[in-house]
LOPA-491215 format. One record per residue: x, y, z of N, C-alpha, C, O in turn; residue number from 1; residue in one letter; chain. Coordinates in pm, whole numbers, plus 50000, padded with zeros to 5 digits. Each point is the difference from the previous one (the first is absolute). Layout:
N
n.X: X, n.Y: Y, n.Z: Z, ca.X: X, ca.Y: Y, ca.Z: Z, c.X: X, c.Y: Y, c.Z: Z, o.X: X, o.Y: Y, o.Z: Z, kelo: NUM, padren: a, lodo: A
...
This chain:
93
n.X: 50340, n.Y: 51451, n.Z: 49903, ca.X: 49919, ca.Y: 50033, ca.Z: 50115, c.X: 50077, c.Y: 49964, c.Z: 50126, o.X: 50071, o.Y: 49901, o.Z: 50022, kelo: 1, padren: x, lodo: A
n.X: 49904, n.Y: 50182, n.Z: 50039, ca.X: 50114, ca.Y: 49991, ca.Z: 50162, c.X: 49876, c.Y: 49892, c.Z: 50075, o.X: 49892, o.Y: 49959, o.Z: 49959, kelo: 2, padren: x, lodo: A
n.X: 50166, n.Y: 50027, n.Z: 50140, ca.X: 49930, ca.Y: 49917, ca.Z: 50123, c.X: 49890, c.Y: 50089, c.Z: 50086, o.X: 50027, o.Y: 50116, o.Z: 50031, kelo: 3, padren: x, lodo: A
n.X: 49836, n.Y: 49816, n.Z: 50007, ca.X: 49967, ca.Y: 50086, ca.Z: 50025, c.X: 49974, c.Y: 49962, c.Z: 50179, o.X: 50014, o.Y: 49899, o.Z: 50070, kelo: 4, padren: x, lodo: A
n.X: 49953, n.Y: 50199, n.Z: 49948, ca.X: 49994, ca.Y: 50012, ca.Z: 50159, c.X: 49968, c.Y: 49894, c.Z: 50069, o.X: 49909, o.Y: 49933, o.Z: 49952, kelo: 5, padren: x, lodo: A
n.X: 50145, n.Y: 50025, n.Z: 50162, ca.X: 49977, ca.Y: 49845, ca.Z: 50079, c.X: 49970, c.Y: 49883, c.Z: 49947, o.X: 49944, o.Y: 49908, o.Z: 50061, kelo: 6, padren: x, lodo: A
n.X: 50115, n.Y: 50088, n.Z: 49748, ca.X: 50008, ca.Y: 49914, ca.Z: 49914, c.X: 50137, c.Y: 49916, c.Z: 50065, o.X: 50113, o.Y: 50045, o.Z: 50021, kelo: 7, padren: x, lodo: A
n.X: 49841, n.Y: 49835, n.Z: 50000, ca.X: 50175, ca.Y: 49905, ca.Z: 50076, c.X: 49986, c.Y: 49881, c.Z: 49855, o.X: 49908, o.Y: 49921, o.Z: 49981, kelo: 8, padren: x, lodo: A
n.X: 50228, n.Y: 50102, n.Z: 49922, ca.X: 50006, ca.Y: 49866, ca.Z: 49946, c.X: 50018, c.Y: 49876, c.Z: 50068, o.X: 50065, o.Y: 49999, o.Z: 50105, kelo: 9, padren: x, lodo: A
n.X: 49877, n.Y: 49877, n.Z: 49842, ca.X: 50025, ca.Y: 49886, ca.Z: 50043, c.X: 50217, c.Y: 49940, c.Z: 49992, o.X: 50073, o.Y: 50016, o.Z: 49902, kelo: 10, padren: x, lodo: A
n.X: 49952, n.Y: 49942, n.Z: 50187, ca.X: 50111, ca.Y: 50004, ca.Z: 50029, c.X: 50080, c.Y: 49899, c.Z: 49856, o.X: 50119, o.Y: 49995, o.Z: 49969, kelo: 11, padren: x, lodo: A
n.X: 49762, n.Y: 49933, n.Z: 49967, ca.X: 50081, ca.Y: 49909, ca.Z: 49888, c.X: 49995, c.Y: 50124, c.Z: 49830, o.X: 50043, o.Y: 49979, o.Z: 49887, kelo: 12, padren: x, lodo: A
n.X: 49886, n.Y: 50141, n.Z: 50173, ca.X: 50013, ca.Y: 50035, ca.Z: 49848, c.X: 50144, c.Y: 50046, c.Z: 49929, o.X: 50019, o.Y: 49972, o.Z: 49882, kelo: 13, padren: x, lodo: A
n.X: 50049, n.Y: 50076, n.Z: 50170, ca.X: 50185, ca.Y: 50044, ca.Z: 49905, c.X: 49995, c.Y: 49850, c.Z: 49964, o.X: 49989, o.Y: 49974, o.Z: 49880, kelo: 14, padren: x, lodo: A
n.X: 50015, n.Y: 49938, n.Z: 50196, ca.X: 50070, ca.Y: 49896, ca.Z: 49961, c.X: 49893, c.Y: 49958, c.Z: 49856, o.X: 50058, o.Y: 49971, o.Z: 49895, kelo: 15, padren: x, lodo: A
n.X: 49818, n.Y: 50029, n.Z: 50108, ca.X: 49953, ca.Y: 49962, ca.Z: 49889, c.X: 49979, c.Y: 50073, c.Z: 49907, o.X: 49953, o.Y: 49928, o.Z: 49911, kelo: 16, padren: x, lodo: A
n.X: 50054, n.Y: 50193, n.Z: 50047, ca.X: 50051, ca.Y: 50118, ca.Z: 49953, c.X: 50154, c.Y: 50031, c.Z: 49948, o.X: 50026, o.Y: 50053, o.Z: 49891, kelo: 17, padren: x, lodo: A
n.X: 50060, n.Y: 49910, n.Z: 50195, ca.X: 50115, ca.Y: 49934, ca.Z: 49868, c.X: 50028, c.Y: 49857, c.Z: 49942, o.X: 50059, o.Y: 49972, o.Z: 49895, kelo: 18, padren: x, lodo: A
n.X: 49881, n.Y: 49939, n.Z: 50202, ca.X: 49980, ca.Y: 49870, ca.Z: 49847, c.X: 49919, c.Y: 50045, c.Z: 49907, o.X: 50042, o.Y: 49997, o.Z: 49885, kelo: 19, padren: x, lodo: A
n.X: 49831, n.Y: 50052, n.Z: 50138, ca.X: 49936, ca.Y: 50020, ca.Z: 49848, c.X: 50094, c.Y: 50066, c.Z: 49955, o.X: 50037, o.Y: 49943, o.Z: 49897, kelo: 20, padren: x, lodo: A
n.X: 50053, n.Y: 50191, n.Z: 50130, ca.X: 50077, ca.Y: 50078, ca.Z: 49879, c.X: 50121, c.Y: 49916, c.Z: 49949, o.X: 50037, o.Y: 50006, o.Z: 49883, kelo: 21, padren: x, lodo: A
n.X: 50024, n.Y: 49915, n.Z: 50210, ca.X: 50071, ca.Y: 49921, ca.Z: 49970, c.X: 49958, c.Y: 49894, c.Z: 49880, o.X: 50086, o.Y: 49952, o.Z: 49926, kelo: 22, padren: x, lodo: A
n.X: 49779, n.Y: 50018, n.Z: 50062, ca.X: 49959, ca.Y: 49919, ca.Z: 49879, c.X: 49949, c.Y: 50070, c.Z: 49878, o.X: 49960, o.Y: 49950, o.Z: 49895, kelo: 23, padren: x, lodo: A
n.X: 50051, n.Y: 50179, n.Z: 50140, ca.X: 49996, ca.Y: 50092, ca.Z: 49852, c.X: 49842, c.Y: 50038, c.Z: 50036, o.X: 49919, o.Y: 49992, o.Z: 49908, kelo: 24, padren: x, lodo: A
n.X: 50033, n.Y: 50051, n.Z: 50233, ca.X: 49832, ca.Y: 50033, ca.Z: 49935, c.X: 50055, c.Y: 50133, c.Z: 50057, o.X: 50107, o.Y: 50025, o.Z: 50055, kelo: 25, padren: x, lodo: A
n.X: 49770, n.Y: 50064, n.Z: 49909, ca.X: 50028, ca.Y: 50161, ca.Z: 50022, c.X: 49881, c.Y: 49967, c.Z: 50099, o.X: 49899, o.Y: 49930, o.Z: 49991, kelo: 26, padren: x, lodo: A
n.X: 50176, n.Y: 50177, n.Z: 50143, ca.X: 49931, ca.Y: 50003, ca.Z: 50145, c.X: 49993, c.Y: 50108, c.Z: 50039, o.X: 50101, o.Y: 50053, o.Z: 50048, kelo: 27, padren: x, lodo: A
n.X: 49788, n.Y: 50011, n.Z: 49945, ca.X: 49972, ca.Y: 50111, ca.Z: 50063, c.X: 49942, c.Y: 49996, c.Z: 50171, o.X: 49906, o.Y: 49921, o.Z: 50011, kelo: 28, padren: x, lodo: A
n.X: 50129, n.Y: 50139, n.Z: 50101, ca.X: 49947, ca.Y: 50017, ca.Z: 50124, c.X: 49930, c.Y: 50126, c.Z: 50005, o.X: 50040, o.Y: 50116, o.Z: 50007, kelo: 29, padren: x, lodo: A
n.X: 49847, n.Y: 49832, n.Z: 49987, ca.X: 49842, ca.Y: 50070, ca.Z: 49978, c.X: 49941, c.Y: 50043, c.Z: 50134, o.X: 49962, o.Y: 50114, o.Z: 50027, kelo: 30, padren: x, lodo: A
n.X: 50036, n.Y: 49764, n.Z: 50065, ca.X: 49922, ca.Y: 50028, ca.Z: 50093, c.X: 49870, c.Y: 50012, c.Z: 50056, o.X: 49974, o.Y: 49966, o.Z: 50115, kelo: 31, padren: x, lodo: A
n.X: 49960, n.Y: 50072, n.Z: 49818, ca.X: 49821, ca.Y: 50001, ca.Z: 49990, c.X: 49968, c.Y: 50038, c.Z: 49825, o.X: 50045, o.Y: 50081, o.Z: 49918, kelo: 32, padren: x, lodo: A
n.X: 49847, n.Y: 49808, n.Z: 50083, ca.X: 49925, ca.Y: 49958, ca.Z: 50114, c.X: 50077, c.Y: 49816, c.Z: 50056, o.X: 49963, o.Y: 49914, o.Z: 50079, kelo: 33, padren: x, lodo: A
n.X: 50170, n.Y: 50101, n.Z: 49814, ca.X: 50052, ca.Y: 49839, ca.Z: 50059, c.X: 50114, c.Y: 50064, c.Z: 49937, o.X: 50002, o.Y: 50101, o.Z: 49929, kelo: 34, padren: x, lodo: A
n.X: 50122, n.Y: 49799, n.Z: 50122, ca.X: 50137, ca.Y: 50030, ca.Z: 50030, c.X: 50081, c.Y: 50029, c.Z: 49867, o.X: 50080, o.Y: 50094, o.Z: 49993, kelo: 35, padren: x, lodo: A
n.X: 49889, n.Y: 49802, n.Z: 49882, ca.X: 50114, ca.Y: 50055, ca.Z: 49923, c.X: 49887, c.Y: 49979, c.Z: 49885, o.X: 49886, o.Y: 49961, o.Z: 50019, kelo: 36, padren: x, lodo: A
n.X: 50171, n.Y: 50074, n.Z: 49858, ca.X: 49977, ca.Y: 50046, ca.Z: 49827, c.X: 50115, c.Y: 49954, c.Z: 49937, o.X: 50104, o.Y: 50057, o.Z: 49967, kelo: 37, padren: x, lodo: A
n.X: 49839, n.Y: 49779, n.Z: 50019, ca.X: 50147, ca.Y: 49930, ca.Z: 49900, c.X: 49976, c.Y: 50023, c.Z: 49855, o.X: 49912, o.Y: 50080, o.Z: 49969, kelo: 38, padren: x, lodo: A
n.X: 50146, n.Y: 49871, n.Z: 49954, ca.X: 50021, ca.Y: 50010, ca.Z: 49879, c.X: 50065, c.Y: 49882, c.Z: 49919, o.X: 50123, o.Y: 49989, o.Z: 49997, kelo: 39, padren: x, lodo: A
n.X: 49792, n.Y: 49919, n.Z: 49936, ca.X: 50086, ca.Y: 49937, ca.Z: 49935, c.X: 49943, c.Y: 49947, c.Z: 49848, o.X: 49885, o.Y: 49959, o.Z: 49988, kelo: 40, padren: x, lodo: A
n.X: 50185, n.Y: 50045, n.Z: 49930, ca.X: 49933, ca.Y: 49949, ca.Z: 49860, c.X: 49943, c.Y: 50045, c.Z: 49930, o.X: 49967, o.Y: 49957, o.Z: 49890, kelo: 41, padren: x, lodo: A
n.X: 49999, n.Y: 50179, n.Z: 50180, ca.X: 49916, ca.Y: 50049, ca.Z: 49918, c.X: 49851, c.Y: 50076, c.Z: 50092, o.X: 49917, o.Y: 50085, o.Z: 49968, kelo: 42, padren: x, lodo: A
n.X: 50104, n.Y: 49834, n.Z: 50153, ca.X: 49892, ca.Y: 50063, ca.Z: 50086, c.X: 50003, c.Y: 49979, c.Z: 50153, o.X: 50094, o.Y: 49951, o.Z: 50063, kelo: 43, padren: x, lodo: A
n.X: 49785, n.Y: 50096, n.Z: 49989, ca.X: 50050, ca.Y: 50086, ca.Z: 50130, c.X: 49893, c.Y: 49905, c.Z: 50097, o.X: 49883, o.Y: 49972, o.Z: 49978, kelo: 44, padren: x, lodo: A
n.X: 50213, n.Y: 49987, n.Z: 50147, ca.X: 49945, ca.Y: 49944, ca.Z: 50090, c.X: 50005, c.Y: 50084, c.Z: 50103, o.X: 50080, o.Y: 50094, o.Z: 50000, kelo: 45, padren: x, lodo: A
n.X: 49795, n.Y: 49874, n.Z: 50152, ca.X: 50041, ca.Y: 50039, ca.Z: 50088, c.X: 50017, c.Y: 49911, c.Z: 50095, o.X: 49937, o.Y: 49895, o.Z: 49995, kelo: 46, padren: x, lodo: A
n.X: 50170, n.Y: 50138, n.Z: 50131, ca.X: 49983, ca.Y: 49928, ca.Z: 50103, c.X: 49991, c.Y: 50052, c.Z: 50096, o.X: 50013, o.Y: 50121, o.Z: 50019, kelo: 47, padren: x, lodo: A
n.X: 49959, n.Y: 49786, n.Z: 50066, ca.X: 49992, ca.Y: 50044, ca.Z: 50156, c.X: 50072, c.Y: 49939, c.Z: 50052, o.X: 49996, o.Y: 49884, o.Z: 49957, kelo: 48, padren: x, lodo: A
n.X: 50130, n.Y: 50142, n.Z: 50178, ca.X: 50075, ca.Y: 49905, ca.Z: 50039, c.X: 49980, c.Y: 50029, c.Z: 50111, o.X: 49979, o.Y: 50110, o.Z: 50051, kelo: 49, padren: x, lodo: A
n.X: 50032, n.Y: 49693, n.Z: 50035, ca.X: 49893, ca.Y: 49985, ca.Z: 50103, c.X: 50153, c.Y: 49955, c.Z: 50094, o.X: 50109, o.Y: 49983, o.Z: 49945, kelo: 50, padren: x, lodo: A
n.X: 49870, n.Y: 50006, n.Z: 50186, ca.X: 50115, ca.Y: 49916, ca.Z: 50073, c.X: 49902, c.Y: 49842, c.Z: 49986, o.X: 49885, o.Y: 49995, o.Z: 49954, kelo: 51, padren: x, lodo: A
n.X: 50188, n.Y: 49895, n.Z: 50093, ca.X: 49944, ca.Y: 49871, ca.Z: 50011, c.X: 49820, c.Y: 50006, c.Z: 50071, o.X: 49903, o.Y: 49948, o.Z: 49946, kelo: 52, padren: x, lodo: A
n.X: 50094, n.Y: 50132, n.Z: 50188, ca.X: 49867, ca.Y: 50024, ca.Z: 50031, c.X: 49954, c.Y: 50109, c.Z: 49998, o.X: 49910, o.Y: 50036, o.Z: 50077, kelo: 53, padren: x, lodo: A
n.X: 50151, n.Y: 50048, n.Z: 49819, ca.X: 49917, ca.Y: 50150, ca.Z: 49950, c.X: 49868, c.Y: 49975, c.Z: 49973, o.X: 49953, o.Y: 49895, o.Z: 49955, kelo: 54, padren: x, lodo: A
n.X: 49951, n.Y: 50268, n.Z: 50093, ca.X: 49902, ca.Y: 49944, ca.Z: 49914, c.X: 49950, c.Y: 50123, c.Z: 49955, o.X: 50088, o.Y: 50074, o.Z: 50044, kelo: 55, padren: x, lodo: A
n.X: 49826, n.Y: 50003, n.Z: 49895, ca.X: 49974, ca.Y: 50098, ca.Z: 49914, c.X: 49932, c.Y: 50082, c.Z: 50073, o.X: 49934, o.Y: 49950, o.Z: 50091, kelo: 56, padren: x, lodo: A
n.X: 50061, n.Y: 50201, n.Z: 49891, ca.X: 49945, ca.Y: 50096, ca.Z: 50044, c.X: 49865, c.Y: 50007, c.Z: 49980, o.X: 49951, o.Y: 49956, o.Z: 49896, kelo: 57, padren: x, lodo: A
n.X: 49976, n.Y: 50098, n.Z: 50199, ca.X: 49827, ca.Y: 50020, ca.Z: 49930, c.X: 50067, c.Y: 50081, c.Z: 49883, o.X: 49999, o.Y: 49925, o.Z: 49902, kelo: 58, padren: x, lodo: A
n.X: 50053, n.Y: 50184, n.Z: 50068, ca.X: 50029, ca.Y: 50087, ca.Z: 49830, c.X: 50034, c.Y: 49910, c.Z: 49926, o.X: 49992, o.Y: 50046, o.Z: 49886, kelo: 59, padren: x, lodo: A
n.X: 50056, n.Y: 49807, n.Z: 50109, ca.X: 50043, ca.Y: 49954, ca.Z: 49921, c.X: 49882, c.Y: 49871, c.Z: 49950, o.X: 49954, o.Y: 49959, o.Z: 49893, kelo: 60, padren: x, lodo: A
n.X: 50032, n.Y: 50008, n.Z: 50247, ca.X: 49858, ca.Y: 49910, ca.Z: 49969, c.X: 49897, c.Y: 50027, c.Z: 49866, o.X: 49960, o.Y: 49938, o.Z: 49902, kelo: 61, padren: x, lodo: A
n.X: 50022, n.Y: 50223, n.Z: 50173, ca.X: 49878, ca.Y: 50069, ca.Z: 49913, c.X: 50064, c.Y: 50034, c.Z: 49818, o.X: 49923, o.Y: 50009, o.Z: 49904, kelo: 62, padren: x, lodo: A
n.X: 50209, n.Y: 50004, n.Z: 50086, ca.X: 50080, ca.Y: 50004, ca.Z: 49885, c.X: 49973, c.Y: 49859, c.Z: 49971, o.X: 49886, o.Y: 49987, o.Z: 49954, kelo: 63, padren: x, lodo: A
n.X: 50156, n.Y: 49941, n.Z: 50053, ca.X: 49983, ca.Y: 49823, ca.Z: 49969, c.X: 49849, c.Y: 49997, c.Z: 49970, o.X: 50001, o.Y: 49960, o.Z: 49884, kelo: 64, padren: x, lodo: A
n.X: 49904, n.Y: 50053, n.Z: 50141, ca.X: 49854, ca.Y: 49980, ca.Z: 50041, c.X: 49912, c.Y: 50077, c.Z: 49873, o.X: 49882, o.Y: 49976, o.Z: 49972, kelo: 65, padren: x, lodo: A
n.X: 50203, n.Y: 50119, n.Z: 49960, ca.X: 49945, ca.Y: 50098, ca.Z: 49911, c.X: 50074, c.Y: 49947, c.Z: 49862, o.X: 49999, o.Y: 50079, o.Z: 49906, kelo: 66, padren: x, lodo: A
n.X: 50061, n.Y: 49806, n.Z: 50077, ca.X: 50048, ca.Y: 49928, ca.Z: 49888, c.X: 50103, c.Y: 50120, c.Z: 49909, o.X: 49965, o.Y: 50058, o.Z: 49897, kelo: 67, padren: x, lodo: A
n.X: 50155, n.Y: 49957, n.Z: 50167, ca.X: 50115, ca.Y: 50071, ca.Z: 49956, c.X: 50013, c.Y: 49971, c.Z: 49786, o.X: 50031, o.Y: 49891, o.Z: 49951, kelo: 68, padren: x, lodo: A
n.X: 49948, n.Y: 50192, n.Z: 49993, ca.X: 50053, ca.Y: 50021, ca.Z: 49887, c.X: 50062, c.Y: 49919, c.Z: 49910, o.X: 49980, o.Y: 49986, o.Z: 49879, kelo: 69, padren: x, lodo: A
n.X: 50116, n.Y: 49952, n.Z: 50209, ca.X: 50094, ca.Y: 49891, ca.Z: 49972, c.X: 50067, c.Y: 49923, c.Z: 50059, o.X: 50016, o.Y: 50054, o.Z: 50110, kelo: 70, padren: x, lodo: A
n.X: 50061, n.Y: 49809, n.Z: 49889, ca.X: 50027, ca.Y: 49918, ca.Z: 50058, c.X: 50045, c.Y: 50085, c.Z: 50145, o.X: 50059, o.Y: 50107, o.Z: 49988, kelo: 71, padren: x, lodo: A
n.X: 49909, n.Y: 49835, n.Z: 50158, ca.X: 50040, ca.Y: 50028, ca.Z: 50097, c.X: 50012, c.Y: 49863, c.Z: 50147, o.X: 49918, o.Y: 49953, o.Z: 50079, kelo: 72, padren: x, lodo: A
n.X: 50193, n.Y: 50030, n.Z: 49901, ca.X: 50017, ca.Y: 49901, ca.Z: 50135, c.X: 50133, c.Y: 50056, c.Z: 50135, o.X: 50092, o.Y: 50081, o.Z: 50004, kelo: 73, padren: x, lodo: A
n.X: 49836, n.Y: 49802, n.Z: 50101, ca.X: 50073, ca.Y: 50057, ca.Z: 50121, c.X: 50095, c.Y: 49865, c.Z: 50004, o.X: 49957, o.Y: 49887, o.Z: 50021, kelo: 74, padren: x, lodo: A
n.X: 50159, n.Y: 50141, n.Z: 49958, ca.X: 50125, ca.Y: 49912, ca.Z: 50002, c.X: 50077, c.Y: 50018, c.Z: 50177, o.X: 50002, o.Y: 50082, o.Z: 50092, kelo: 75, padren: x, lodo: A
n.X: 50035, n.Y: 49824, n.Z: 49883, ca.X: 50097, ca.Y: 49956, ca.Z: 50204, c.X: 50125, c.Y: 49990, c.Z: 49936, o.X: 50056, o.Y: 50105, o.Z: 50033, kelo: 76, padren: x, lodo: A
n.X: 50036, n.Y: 49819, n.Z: 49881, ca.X: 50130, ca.Y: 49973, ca.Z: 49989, c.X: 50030, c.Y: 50069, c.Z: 49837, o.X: 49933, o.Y: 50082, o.Z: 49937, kelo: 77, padren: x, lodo: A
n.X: 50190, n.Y: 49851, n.Z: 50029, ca.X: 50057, ca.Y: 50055, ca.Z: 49921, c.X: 49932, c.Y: 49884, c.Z: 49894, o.X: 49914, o.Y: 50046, o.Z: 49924, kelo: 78, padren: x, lodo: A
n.X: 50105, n.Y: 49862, n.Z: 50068, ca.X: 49935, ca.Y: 49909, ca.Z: 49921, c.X: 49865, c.Y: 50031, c.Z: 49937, o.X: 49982, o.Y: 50006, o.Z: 49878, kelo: 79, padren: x, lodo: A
n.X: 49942, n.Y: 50010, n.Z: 50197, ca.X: 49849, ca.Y: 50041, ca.Z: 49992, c.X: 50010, c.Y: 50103, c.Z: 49913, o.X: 49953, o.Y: 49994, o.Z: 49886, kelo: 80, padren: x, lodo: A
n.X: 50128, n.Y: 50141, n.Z: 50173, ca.X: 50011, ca.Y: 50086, ca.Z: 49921, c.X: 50041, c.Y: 50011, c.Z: 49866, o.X: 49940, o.Y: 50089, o.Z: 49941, kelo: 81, padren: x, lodo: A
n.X: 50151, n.Y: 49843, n.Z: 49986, ca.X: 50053, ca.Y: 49984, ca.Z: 49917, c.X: 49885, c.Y: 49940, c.Z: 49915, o.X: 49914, o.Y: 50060, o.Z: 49935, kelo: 82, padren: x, lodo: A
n.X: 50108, n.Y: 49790, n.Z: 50084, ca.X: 49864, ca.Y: 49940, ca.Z: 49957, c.X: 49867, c.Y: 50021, c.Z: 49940, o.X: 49945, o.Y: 49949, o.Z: 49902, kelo: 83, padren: x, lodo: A
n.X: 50009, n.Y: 50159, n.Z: 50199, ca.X: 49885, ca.Y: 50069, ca.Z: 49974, c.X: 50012, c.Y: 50079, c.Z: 49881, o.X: 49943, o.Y: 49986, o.Z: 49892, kelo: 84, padren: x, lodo: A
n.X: 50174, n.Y: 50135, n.Z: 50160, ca.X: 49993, ca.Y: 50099, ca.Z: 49841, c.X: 50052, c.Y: 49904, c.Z: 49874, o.X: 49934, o.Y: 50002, o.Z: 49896, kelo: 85, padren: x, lodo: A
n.X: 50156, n.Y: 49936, n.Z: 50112, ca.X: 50014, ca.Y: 49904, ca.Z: 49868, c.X: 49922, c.Y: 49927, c.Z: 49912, o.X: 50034, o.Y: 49952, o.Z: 49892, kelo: 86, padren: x, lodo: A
n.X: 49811, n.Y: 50042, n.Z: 50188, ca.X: 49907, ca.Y: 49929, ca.Z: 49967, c.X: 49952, c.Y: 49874, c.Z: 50001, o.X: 49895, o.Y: 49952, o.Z: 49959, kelo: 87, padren: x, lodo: A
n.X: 50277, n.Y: 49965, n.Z: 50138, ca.X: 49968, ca.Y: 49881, ca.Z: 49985, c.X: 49877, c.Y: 49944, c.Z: 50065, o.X: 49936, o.Y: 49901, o.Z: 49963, kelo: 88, padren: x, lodo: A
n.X: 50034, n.Y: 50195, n.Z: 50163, ca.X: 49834, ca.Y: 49942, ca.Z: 50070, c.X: 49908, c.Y: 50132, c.Z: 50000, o.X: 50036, o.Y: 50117, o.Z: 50012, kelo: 89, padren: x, lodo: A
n.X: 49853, n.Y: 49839, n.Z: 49975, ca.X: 49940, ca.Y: 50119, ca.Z: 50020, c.X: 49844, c.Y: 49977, c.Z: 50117, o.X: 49892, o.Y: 49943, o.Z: 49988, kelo: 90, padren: x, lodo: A
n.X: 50158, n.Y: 50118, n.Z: 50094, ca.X: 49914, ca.Y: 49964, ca.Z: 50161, c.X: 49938, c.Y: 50120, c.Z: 49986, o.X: 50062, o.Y: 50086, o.Z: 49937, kelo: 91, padren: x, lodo: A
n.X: 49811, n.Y: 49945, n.Z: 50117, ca.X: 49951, ca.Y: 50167, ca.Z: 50032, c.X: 50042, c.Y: 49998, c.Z: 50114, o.X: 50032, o.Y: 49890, o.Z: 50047, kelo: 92, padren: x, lodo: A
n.X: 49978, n.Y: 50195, n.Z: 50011, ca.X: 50023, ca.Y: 50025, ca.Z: 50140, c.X: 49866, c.Y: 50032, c.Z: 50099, o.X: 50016, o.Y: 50022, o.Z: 50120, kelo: 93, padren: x, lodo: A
């Protein structure tokens, strides 16, 4: 899926987007209704990637609010990110 119109990524996502590939997870850039479609182990996370004082769209609120399918959190760094899909924590967002 391409980018969609007056969609602006948060300025930390490449960077957290090749550490996860760099640690072997499969990363898809999705975009909506949240930023990427990882992959690891066997199953599929989503995230949302935030800057340090990002904060979420009403579309995304209301996505969050309607209890997403499957695991979904909003990560800030690379750590978090990693972390999260690996399973070592598991926060809702």
């Amino acid at each position: 899926m391409g980018r969609h119109r007056g969609h602006r990524a948060d300025h930390n996502q490449p960077e957290i987007v090749k550490a996860l590939r760099q640690v072997g997870i499969e990363v898809h850039v999705i975009d909506r209704p949240v930023d990427l479609l990882c992959g690891f182990h066997g199953r599929w996370i989503l995230l949302e990637v935030k800057d340090e004082k990002g904060t979420l769209t009403p579309d995304q609120i209301k996505f969050f609010d309607a209890e997403p399918k499957g695991p979904t959190f909003v990560v800030r760094s690379i750590e978090e990110a990693i972390s999260v899909v690996r399973n070592d924590q598991l926060k809702w967002a």
